[in-house]
N, C-alpha and C positions, 0 to 999 in steps of 0.2 A: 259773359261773366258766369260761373260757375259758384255758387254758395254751396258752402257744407256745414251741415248742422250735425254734430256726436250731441244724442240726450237719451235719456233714460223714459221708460212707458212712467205712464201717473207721474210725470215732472210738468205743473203747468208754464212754467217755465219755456222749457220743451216744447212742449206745444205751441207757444205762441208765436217764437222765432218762427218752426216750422208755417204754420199757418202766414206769418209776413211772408217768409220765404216763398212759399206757393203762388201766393199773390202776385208776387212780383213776377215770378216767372208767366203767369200767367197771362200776365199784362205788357211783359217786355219779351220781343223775338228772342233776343239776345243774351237772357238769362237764364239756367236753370236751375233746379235748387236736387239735391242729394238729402236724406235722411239717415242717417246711420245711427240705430237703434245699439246702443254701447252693451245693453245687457244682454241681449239675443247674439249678438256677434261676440260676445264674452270680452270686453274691452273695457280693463277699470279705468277708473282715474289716473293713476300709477303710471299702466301702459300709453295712455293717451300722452301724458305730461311728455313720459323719457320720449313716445315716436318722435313727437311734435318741437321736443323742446320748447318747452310752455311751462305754466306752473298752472294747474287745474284746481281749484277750491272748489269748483259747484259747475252744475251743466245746467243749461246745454251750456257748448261750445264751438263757436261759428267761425266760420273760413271762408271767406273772400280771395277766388282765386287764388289759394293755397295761404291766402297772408291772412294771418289768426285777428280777428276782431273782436273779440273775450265771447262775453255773456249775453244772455238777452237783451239786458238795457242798455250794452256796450253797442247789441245789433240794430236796436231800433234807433239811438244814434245817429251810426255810420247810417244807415236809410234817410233820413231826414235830411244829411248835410250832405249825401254824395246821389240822390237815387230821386227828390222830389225837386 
């Protein structure tokens, strides 16, 4: 399983999926997690929305094996009901 997290620096937000995400890979062979920092890679909103075909209001923005899982509290979630 491959997670991806698009979030912005100073988003606590952000951080916290990121910080589940680590965890988990941490804890599972078979998981890893990606960070992709939206502001240093110069990647708005805008762009993420059109790549992904998504509609983006707020980040982060989390990807399970390519299939888009929304928000933070969308992530911790999907964790609870598929990962514990």
């Amino acid at each position: 399983m491959i997670i991806t997290i698009y979030g912005r620096p100073g988003c606590p937000f952000c951080v916290r999926a990121k910080q589940i995400a680590e965890k988990l890979a941490a804890s599972h062979d078979d998981i890893s997690c990606t960070y992709i920092d939206m502001y240093k890679e110069g990647i708005s909103k805008e762009d993420l929305a059109k790549e992904k075909n998504i509609v983006v209001n707020t980040v982060p923005q989390v990807f399970v094996d390519q299939n888009h899982i929304g928000g933070c509290d969308d992530f911790v979630i999907y964790v609870k009901e598929n990962l514990n």
